[in-house]
C-alpha positions as CSV (number, residue, x, y, z in Angstrom):
1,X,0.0,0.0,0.0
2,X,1.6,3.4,-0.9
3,X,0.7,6.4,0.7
4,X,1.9,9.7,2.3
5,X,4.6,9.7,5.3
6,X,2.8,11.2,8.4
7,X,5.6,13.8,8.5
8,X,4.2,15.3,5.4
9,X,0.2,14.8,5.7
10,X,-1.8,13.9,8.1
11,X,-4.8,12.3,7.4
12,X,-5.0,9.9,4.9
13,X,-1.0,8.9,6.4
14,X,-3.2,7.8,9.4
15,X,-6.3,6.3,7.9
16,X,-3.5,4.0,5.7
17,X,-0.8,2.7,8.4
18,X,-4.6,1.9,11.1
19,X,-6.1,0.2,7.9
20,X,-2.6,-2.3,7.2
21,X,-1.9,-2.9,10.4
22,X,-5.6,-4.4,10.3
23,X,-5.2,-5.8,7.4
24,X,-2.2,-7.7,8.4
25,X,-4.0,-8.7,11.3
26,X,-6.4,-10.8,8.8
27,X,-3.3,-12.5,7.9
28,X,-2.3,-10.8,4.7
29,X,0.8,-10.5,3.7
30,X,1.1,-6.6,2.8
31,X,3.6,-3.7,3.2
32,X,3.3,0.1,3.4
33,X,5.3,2.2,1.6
34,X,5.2,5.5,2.3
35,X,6.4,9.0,0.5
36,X,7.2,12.9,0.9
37,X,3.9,14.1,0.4
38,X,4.0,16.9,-2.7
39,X,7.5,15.1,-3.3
40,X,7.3,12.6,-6.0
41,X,10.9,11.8,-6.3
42,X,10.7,10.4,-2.5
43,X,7.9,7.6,-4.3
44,X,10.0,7.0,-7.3
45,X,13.1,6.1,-5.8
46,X,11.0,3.1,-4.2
47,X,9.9,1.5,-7.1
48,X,12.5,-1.2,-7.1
49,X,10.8,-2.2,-3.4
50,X,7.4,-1.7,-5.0
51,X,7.5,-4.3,-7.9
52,X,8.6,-7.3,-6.0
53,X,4.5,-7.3,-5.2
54,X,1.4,-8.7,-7.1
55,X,-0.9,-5.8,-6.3
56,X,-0.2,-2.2,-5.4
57,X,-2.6,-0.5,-3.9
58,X,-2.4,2.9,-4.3
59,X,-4.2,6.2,-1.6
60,X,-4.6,8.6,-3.9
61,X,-5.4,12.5,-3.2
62,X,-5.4,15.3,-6.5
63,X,-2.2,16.6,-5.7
64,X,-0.8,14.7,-3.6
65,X,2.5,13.8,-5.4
66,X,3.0,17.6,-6.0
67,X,3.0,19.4,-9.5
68,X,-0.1,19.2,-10.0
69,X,-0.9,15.7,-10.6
70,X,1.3,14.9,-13.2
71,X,3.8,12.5,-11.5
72,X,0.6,10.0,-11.5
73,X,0.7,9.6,-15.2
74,X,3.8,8.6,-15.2
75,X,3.5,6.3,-12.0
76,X,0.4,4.4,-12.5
77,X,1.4,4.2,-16.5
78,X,4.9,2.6,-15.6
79,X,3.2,0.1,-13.1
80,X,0.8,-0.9,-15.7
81,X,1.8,-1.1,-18.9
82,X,5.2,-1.4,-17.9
83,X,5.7,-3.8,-15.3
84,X,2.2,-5.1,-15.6
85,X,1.2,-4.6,-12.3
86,X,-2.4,-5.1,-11.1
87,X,-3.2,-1.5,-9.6
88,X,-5.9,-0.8,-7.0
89,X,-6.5,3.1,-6.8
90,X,-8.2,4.4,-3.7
91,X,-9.7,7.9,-4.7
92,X,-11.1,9.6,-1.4
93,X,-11.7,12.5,-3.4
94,X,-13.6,12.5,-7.2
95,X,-14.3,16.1,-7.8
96,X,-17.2,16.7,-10.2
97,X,-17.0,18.7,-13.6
98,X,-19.9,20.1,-12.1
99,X,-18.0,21.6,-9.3
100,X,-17.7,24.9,-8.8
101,X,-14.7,26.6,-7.9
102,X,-13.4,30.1,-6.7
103,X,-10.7,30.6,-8.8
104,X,-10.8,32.5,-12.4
105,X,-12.6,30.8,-15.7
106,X,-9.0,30.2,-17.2
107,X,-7.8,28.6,-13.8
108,X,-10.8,26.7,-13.4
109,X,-10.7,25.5,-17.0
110,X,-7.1,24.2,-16.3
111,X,-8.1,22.3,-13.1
112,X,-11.3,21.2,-14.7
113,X,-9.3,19.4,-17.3
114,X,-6.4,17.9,-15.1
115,X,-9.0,15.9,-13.4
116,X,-10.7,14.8,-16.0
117,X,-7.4,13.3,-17.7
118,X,-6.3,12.2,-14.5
119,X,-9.3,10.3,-13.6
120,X,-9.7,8.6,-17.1
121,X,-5.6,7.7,-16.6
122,X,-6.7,6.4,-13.6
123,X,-9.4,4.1,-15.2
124,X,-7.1,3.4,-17.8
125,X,-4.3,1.9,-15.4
126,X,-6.2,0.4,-12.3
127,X,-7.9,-3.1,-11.8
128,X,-9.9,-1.3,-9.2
129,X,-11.0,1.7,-7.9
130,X,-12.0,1.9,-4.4
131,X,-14.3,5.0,-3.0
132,X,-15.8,5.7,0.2
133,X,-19.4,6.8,-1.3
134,X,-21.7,6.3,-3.6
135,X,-22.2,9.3,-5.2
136,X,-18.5,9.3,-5.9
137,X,-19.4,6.0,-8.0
138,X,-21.7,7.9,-9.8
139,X,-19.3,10.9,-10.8
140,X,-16.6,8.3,-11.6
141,X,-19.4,6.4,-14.0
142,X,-21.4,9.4,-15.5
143,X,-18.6,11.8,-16.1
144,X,-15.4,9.8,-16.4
145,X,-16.9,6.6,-18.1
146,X,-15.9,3.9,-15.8
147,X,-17.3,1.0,-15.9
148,X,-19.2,-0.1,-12.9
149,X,-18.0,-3.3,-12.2
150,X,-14.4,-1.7,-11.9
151,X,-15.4,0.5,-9.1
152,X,-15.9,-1.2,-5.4
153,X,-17.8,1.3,-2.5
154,X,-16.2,0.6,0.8
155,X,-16.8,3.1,3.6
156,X,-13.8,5.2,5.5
157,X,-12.9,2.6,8.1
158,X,-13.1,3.9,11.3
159,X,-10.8,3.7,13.9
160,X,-11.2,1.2,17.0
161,X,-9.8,1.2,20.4
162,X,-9.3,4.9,20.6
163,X,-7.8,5.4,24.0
164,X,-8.7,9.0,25.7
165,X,-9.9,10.5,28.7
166,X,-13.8,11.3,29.5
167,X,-16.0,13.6,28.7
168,X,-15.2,15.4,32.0
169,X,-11.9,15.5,32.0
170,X,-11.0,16.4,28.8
171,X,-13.1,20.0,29.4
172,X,-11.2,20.1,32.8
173,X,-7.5,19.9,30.6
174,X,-9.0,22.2,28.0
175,X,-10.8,24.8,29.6
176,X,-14.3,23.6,28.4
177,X,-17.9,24.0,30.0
178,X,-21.5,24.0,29.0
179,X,-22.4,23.4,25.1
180,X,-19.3,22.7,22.7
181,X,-19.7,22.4,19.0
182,X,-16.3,21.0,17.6
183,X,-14.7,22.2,14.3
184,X,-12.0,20.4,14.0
185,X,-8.8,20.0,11.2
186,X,-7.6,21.7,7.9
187,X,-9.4,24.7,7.7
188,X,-10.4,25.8,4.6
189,X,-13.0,27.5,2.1
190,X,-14.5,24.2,1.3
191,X,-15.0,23.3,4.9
192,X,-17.2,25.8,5.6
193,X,-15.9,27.4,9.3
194,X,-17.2,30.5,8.1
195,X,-20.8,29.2,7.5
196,X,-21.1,28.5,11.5
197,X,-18.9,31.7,12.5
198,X,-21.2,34.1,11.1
199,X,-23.8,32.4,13.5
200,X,-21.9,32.2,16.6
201,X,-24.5,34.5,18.2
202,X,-27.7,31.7,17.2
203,X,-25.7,29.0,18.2
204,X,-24.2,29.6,21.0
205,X,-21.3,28.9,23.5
206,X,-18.5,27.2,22.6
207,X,-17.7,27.1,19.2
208,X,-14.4,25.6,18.7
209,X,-12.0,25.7,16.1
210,X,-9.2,23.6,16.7
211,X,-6.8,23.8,13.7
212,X,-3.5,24.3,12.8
213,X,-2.9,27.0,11.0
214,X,0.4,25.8,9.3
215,X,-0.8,22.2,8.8
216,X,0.9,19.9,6.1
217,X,-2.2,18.5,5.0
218,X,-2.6,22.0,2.6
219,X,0.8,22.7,0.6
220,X,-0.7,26.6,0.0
221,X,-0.6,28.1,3.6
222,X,-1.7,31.5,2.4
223,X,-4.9,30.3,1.6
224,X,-5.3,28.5,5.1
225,X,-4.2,32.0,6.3
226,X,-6.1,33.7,4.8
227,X,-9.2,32.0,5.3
228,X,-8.4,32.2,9.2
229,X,-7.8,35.8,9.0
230,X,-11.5,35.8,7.5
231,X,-13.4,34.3,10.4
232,X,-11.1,35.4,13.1
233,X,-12.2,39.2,11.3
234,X,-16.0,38.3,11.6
235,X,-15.3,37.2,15.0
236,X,-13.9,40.7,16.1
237,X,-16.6,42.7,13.6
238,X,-19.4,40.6,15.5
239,X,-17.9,40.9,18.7
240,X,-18.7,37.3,18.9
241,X,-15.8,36.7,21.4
242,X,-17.9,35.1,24.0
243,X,-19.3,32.2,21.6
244,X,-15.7,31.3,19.3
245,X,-12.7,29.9,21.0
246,X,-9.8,29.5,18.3
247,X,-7.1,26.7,19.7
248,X,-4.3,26.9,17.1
249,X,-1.1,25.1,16.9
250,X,-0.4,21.2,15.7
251,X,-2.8,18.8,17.3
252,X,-0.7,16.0,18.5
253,X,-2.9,12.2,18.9
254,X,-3.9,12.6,22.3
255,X,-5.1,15.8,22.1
256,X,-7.0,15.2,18.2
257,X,-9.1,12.6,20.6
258,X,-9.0,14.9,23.3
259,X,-11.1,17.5,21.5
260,X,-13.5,15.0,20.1
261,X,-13.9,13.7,23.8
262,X,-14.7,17.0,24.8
263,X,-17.4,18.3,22.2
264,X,-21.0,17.7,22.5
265,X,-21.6,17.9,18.6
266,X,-19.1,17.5,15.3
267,X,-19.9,20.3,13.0
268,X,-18.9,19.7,9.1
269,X,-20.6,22.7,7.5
270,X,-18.5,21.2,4.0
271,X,-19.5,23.2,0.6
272,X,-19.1,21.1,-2.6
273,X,-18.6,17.1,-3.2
274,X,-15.7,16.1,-1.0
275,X,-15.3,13.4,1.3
276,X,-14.6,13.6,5.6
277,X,-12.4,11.7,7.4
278,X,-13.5,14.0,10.2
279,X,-16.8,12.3,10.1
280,X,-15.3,8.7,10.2
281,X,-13.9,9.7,13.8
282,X,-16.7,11.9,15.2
283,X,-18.1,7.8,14.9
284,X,-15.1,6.5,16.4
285,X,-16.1,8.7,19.4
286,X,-19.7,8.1,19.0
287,X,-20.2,11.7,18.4
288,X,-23.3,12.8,16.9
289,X,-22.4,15.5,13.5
290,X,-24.5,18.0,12.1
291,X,-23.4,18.5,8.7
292,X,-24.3,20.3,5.2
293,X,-26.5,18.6,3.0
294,X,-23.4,17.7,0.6
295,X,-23.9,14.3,-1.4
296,X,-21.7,12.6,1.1
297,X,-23.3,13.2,4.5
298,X,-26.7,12.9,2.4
299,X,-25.7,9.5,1.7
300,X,-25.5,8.3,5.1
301,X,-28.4,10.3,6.5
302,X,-30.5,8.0,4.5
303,X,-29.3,5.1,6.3
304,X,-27.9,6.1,9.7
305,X,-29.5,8.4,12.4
306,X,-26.0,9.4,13.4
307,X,-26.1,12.8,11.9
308,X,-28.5,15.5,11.1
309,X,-28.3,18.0,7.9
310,X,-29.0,21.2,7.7
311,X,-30.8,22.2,4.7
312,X,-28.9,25.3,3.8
313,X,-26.1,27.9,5.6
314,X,-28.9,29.6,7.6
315,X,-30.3,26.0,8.5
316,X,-27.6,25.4,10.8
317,X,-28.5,27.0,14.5
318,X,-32.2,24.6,14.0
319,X,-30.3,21.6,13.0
320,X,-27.8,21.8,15.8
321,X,-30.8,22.7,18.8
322,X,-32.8,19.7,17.3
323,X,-30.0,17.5,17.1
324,X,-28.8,18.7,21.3
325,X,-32.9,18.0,22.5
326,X,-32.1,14.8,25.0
327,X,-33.9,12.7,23.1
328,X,-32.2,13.1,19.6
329,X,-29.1,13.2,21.3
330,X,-29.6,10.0,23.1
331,X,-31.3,8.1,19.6
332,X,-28.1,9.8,17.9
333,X,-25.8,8.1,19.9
334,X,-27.0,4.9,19.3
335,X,-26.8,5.4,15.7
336,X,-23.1,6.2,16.1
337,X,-22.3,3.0,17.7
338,X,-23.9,0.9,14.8
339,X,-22.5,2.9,12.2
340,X,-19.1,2.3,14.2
341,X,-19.7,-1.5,14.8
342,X,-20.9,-1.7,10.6
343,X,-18.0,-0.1,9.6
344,X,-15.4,-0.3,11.8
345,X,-11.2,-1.2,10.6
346,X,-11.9,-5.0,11.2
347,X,-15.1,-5.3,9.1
348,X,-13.7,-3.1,6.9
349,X,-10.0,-5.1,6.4
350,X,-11.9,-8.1,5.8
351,X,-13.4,-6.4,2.7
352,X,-9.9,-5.6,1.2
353,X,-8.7,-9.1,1.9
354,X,-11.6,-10.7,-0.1
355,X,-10.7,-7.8,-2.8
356,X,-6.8,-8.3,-2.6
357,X,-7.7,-12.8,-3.2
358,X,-10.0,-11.7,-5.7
359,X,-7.3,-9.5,-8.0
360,X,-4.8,-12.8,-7.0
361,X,-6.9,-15.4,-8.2
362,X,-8.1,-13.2,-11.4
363,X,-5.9,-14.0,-14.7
């Protein structure tokens, strides 16, 4: 399995050494091999390690490898056509032609067409492709023209055994009391802090941003900065002091679970179709999430009680009171636990060992 080191990203580094140490556990005989996120020479210079394996299974995030993508024509097209490898792509994001972006026509028209070539090179190359969603199924086969039967839906495994302190506690160590709504991780224009900051004063005490400001996981740190600059600025234009708390600076492990152990409710306000590993450990915690009505948390909602949408921006403040009424809490946290106990990293491994056999036993 290649992915990034954790040195250079954060979260899908994580999600990949939990799910092949789980995987090994199911008595499968695989190795990780990590690089330099945004540093394709660190992968390359691997690739003698990499071919003495019958499958490579391969995390893959748009720019991951740096310059924009491109390294990944040339990797996935050596291990394919090349060395005849049998490729297993996992894509946690598939961004939509229909997806808008903030960036000028010409830029977007650029970006637009990287992804499209990169997602039919991806087709082109892999055995399988693995996603966490359905609707990413559904981008990959109406827009990219995969075939269906190449593409295999298995959810973001979740983390088991988290060990933390209580509920109690962990607002003792952090300075926490009454109501706290948790924004957690890279901050960003996509992920929508803004959205609940500009209605700090409907929801009410604590909203918490915990995020670092110079995190690894986003290789253009003006854009992080700036976008903090925006909400701390309608923080201070609102005098909305009383209901935002900012905690910035790198989140070591305990304290990542610390926060999550602390909050009452997960808030992913995402805009546009991305995925959330956020959401995968607000169930590892059994946290309840309120979240936007994007595809992805729309997907689950129809099958899990665990979260509760709001129908638009201004939809929030209703959709986190209803969600906090003892009752929905109490019937939301039992919908945490059997999303957790459905999808958890042993369930989960067991998938990609029947998928690994399968490729194995394929001619």
């Amino acid at each position: 399995m290649v992915y990034p080191d954790p040195k250079s990203e954060k979260g899908i580094s994580a999600y990949s050494e939990n799910l092949i140490e789980n995987i090994k556990k199911q008595k499968t005989n695989i190795l990780g091999i990590s690089f330099i996120a945004g540093n394709p020479f660190s992968l390359f210079k691997k690739l003698k390690t990499l071919l003495k394996y019958d499958i490579i299974h391969i995390q893959h995030e748009y720019n991951m490898l740096g310059w924009f993508g491109l390294p990944y024509f040339f990797f996935l097209g050596f291990l394919c056509f090349i060395k005849k490898k049998k490729l297993i792509v996992t894509m946690h994001t598939i961004l939509s032609q229909k997806e808008r972006f903030r960036s000028g026509k010409f830029k977007t028209f650029l970006r637009k067409l990287l992804y499209h070539l990169q997602n039919r090179w991806i087709n082109l190359t892999s055995k399988k492709i693995v996603v966490h969603a359905k609707f990413f199924r559904e981008i990959l086969i109406k827009e990219y023209s995969v075939p269906k039967e190449k593409i295999v839906v298995l959810p973001h495994a979740i983390i088991e055994n988290i060990k933390t302190v209580s509920k109690k506690r962990a607002r003792k160590e952090l300075n926490l009391s009454g109501n706290v709504y948790l924004l957690i991780g890279v901050m960003g224009p996509l992920h929508g802090h803004d959205i609940i900051i500009k209605q700090a004063d409907k929801i009410g005490k604590t909203v918490l941003v915990a995020t670092n400001p110079i995190s690894v996981n986003d290789r253009n740190l003006s854009r992080t900065k700036n976008f903090l600059d925006y909400n701390k600025q309608i923080v201070k234009e609102n005098n909305f002091q009383n209901f935002v708390r900012f905690d910035l600076g790198e989140i070591p492990y305990k304290k990542w679970w610390k926060y999550f152990a602390a909050s009452d409710l997960i808030l992913l306000p995402y805009r546009g179709g991305i995925g959330s590993g956020i959401f995968a450990d607000a169930m590892a915690m059994k946290k309840p999430v309120v979240a936007s009505n994007a595809q992805y948390f729309k997907e689950f909602a129809k099958n899990y009680g665990c979260l509760v949408l709001a129908k638009n921006d201004k939809d929030f403040p209703r959709a986190i009171k209803s969600a906090m009424k003892s009752k929905n809490y109490l019937e939301m946290q039992k919908e945490c636990s059997r999303f957790f106990n459905e999808n958890g990293l042993t369930p989960i491994s067991k998938k990609y060992q029947d998928l690994y056999l399968s490729l194995i036993n394929s001619r």
